[in-house]
C-alpha positions as CSV (number, residue, x, y, z in Angstrom):
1,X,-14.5,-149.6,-73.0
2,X,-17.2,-151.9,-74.8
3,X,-19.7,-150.0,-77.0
4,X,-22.4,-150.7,-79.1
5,X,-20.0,-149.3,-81.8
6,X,-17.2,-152.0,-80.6
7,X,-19.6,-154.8,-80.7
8,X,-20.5,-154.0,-84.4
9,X,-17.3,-154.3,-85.1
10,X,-16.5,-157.2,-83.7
11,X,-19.7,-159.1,-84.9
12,X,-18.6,-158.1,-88.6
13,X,-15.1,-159.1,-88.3
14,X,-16.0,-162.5,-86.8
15,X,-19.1,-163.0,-89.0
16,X,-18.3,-161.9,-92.4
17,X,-16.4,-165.2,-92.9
18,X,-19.6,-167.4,-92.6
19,X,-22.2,-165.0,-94.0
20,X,-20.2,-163.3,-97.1
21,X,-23.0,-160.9,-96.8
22,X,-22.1,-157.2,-95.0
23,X,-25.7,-156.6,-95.3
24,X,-26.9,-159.7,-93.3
25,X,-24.0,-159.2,-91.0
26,X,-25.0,-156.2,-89.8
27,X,-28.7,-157.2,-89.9
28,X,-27.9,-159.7,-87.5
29,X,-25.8,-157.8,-85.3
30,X,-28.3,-155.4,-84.9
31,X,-31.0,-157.9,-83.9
32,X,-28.6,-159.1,-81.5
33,X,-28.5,-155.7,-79.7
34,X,-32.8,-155.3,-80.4
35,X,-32.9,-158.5,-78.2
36,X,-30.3,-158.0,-75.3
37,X,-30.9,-154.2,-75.2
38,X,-34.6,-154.4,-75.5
39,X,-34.3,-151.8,-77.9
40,X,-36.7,-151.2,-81.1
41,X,-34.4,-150.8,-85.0
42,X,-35.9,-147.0,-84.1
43,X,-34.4,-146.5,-80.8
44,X,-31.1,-148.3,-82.0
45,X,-30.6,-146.2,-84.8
46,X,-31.2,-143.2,-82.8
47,X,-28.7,-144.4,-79.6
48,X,-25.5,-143.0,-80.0
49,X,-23.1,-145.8,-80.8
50,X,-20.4,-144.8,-78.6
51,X,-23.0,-146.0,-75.3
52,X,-21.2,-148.0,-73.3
53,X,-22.0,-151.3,-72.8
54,X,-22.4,-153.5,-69.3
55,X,-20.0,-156.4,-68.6
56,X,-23.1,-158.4,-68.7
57,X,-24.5,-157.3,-71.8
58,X,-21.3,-157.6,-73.4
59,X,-20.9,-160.9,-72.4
60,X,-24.5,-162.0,-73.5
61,X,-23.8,-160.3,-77.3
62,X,-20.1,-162.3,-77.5
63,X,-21.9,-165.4,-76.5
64,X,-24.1,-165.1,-79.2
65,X,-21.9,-164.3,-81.5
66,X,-20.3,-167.7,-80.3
67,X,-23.7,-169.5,-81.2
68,X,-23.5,-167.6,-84.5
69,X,-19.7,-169.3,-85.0
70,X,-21.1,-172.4,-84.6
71,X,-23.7,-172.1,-87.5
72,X,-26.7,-172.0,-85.1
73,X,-29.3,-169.9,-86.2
74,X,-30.1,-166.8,-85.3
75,X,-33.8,-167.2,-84.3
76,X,-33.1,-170.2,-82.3
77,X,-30.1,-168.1,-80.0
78,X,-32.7,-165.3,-79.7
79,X,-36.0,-168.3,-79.1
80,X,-38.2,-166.5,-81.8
81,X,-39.1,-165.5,-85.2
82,X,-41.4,-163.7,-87.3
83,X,-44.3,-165.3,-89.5
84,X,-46.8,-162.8,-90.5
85,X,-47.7,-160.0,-88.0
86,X,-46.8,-162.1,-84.8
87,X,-43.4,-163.7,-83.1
88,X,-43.7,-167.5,-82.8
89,X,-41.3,-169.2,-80.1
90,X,-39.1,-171.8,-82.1
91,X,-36.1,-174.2,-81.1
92,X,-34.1,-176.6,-82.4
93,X,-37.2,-179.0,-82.5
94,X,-39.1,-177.1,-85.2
95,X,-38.4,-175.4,-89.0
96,X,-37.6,-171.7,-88.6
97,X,-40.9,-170.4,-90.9
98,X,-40.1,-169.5,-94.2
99,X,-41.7,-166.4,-96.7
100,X,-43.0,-169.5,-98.9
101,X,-45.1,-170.7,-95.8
102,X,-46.6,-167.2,-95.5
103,X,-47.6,-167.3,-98.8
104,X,-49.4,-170.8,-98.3
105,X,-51.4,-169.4,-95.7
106,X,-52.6,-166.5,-98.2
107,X,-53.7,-168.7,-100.6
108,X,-55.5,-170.3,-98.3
109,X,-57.4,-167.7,-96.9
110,X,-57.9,-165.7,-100.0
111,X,-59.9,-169.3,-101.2
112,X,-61.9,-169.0,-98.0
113,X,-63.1,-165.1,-98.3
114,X,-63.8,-166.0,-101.7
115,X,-65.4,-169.2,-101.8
116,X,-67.5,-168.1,-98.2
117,X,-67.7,-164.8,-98.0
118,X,-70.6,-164.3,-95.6
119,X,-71.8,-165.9,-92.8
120,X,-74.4,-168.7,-94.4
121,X,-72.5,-171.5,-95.1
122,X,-71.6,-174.3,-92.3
123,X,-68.3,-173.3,-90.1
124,X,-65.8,-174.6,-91.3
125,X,-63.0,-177.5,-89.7
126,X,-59.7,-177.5,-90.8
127,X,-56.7,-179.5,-90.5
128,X,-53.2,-178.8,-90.6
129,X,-51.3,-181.9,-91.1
130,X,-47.1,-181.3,-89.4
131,X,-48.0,-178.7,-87.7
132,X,-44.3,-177.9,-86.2
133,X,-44.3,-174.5,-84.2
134,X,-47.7,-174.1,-85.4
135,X,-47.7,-171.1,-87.4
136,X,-50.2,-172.4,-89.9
137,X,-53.1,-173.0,-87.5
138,X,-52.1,-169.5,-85.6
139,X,-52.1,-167.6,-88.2
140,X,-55.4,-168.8,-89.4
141,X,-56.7,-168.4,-86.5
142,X,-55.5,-164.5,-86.9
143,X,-56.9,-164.6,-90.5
144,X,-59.9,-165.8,-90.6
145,X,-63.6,-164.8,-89.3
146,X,-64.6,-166.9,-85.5
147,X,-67.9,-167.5,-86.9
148,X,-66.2,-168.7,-90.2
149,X,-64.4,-171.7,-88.5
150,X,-65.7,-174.2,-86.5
151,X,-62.3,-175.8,-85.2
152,X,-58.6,-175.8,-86.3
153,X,-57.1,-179.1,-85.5
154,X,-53.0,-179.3,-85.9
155,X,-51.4,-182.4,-86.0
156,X,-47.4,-183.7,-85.6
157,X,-45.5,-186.7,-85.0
158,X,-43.5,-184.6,-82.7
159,X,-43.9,-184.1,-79.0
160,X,-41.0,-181.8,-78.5
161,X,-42.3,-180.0,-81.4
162,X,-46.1,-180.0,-80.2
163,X,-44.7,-178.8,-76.9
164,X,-43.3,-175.7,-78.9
165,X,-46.7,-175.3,-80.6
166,X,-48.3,-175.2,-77.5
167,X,-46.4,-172.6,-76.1
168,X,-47.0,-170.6,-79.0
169,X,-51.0,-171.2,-79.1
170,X,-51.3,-170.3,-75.6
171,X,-49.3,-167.0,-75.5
172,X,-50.0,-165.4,-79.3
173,X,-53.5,-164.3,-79.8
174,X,-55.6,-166.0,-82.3
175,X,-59.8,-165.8,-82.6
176,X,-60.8,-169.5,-83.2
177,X,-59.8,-172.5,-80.8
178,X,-57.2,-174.3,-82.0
179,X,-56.5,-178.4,-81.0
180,X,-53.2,-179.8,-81.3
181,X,-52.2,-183.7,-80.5
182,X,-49.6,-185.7,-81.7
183,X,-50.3,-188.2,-83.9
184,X,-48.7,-189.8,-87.7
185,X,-50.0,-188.9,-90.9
186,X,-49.7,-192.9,-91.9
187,X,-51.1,-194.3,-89.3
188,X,-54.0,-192.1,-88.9
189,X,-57.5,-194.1,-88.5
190,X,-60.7,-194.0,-91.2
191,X,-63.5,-191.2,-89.9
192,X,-66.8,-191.1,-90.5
193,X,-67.5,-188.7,-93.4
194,X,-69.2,-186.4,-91.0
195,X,-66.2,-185.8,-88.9
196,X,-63.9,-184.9,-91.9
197,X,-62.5,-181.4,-93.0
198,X,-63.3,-178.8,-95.4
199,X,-59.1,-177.9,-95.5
200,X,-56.2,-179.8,-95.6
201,X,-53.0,-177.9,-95.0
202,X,-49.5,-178.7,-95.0
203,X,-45.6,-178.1,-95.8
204,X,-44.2,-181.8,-94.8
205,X,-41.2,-182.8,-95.5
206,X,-40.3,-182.4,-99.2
207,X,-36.3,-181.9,-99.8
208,X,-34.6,-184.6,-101.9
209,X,-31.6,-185.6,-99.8
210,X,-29.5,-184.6,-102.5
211,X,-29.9,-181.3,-102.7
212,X,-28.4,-181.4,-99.0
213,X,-25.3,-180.2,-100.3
214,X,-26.6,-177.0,-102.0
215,X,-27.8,-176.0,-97.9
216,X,-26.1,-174.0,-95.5
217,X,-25.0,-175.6,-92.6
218,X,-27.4,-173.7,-90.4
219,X,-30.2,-175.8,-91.7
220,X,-28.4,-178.9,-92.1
221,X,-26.8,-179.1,-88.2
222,X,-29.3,-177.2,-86.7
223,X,-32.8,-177.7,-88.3
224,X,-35.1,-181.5,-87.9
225,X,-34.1,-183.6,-90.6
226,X,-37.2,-185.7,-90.2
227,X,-38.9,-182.2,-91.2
228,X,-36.7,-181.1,-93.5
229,X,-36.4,-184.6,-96.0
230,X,-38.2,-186.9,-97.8
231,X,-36.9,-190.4,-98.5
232,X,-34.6,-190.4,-101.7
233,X,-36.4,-193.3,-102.9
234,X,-39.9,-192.0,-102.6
235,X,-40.1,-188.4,-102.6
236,X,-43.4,-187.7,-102.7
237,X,-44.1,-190.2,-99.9
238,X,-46.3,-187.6,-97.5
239,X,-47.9,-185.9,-100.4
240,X,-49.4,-189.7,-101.3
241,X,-50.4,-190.7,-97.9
242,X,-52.4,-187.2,-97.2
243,X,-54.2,-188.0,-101.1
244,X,-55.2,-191.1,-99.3
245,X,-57.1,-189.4,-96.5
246,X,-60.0,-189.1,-99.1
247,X,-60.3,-192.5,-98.8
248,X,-60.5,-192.4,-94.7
249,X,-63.4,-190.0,-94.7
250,X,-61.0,-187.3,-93.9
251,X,-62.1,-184.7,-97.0
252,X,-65.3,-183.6,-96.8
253,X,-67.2,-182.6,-100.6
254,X,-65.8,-179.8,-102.4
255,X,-63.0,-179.9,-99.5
256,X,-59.8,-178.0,-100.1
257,X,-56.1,-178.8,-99.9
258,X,-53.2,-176.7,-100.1
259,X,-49.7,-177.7,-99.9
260,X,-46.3,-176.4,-99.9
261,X,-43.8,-178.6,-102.4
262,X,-40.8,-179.1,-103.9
263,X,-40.7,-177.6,-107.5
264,X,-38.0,-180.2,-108.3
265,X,-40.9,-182.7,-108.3
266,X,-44.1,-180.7,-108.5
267,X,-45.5,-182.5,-111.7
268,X,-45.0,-185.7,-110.5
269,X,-46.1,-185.0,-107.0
270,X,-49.7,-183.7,-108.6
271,X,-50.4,-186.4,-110.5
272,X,-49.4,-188.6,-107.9
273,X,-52.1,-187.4,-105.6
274,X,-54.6,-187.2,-108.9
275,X,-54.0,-191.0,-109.5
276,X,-54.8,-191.6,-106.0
277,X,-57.6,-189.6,-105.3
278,X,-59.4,-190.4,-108.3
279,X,-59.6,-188.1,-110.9
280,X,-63.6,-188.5,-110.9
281,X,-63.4,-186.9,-107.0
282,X,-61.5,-184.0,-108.2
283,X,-63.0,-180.7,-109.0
284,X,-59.8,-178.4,-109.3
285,X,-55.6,-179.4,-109.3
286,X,-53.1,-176.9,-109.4
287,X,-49.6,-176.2,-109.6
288,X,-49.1,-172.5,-108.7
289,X,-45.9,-170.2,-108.4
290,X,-44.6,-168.5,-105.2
291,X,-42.9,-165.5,-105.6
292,X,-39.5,-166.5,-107.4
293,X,-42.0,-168.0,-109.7
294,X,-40.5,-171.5,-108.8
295,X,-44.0,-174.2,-108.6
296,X,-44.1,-174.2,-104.7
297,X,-47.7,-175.1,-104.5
298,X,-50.5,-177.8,-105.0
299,X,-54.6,-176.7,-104.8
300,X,-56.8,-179.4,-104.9
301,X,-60.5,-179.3,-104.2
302,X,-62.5,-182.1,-104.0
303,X,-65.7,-182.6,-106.3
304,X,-68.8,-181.9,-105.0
C-alpha cells in the first residue's frame, strides 16, 4: 500500500543523489505532498504518515519526482513560488524570484517612506525595467501607499514572459494599477521630461557567462538564458543603456534608481553608469550589501 510515509521514502532515496542535501530533500518532498494533498506544513505534520494514498495521487507525486530527476525546478512542476507575502505563477519563461530581489524591493520602498512620507508631494510614476513574472511592480503595488503612486509601468522584451506577468497582476492583489507592455530597453524612444519617472527599477541580466559552470543545472537547463546572462564581452551592457535613459527624458529631477548586480563587477558597473550619466546630474551613487554582505546593489538619485 502507498503512503505518505512510502512516498517520503522514495522521494529521498531518488533525490538525495542530485540534492546532497537531506534537509532540502525532505523540504521538497513535503511541498510536493502540500500541493497534491492540498494540505498546509500544519496539517501535514499532524496527518499520520501511515494514510494511504490514492492511485492518482501517487501517480501525480512519482511524476514529479520524475520532473525533479530531470533537474526541473521545483516551483515550475508545482506553477508557483513565493516572493514576499504573496504566490506569483512562474514557468519556464521567467526567473524563479530570488531573497536578493526581495531585498531590492525593500530598499526601495524604505527610500520612498522616507524621502515622502506624507501625502504632499506629487504621486509618484515608476518604472520597472525586465519585469519578468512581475514581482517587482506587484509587490510595490502591495507596499506602497495608492495615493503615494500615480502609475507602475513594467516593461520586458518578453511576450511569453509578459503573458506570465499578466496572469499574476490580474489574480494577486495589489492597491495601485499597474501597466505592463512589451518593449526593449535599447530601443526605447526619447520622452518629454514630463512624462519621465521618479524610479527606475531593475534586476537585468547580470551573470558573466563564465561563472555558468559554478550553477546547478536547474538554472542552467531550465531558467531564460537571455535573463539570466550578460554578454561576456560587455557585462555591464543593460546597466549602461538604462544610465542612458537620463538622456531620453526618462528620469525625472531627484529621480531614483535601484538595481540588482553582480558583485563580481559592481565597481565598474557604478562608474560606468556615473560616466554616463554625468557626474554633475548625480546627487547620490551607491554600492550597498545584501545580506551575505556580497555588493548586490546600485542607488543612484538624480540631482535636483
Amino acid at each position: 500500500m502507498n503512503t505518505i510515509k512510502s512516498f517520503l521514502a522514495n522521494a529521498f532515496d531518488r533525490l538525495i543523489p542530485i540534492y546532497n542535501s537531506p534537509s532540502e530533500v525532505k523540504a521538497i518532498a513535503q511541498a510536493l505532498l502540500m500541493d497534491k494533498l492540498a494540505m498546509s506544513q500544519t496539517d501535514l505534520l499532524l496527518t499520520d504518515k501511515d494514510t494511504p494514498l490514492s492511485e492518482d495521487k501517487w501517480a501525480s507525486l512519482c511524476a514529479a519526482i520524475y520532473r525533479l530527476e530531470q533537474n526541473e525546478p521545483l516551483q515550475y512542476i508545482l506553477g508557483y513560488a513565493y516572493f514576499l507575502d504573496f504566490k506569483l505563477k512562474v514557468s519556464p519563461s521567467v526567473l524563479i524570484p530570488r531573497p536578493e530581489t526581495e531585498e531590492l524591493v525593500h530598499l526601495l520602498t524604505q527610500t520612498v517612506k522616507q524621502e515622502y512620507p506624507s501625502t504632499l508631494h506629487t504621486p509618484l510614476r515608476i518604472l520597472d525595467i525586465g519585469t519578468g513574472s512581475a514581482c517587482i511592480p506587484i509587490a510595490l503595488a502591495r507596499l506602497l501607499r495608492k495615493d503615494a503612486v500615480e502609475a507602475i509601468h513594467a516593461i520586458d522584451v518578453s511576450s511569453e514572459a509578459l503573458q506570465t506577468a499578466q496572469k499574476n497582476i490580474n489574480t494577486i492583489e495589489h492597491n495601485i494599477p499597474i501597466k505592463i507592455q512589451e518593449a526593449n530597453l535599447f530601443t526605447l524612444p526619447v520622452i518629454e521630461r514630463e512624462e519621465g519617472y521618479d524610479i527606475i527599477v531593475s534586476n537585468p541580466p547580470y551573470i558573466h557567462p563564465k561563472e555558468a559552470d559554478e550553477m546547478s543545472k536547474q538554472v542552467l537547463d531550465w531558467e531564460p538564458t537571455t535573463a539570466l546572462f550578460a554578454p561576456s564581452e560587455r557585462p555591464t551592457i543593460f546597466y549602461d543603456e538604462i544610465a542612458r535613459l537620463k538622456h531620453k527624458g526618462y528620469l525625472k529631477n531627484k529621480a531614483h534608481i535601484f538595481l540588482e548586480i553582480n558583485p563580481l563587477y559592481a565597481q565598474e558597473t557604478l562608474n560606468n553608469m556615473r560616466s554616463i550619466i554625468g557626474e554633475n546630474n548625480i546627487h547620490i551613487a551607491d554600492i550597498l550589501n545584501d545580506m551575505y554582505g556580497k555588493e548586490r546593489f546600485i542607488h543612484i538619485q538624480i540631482q535636483e
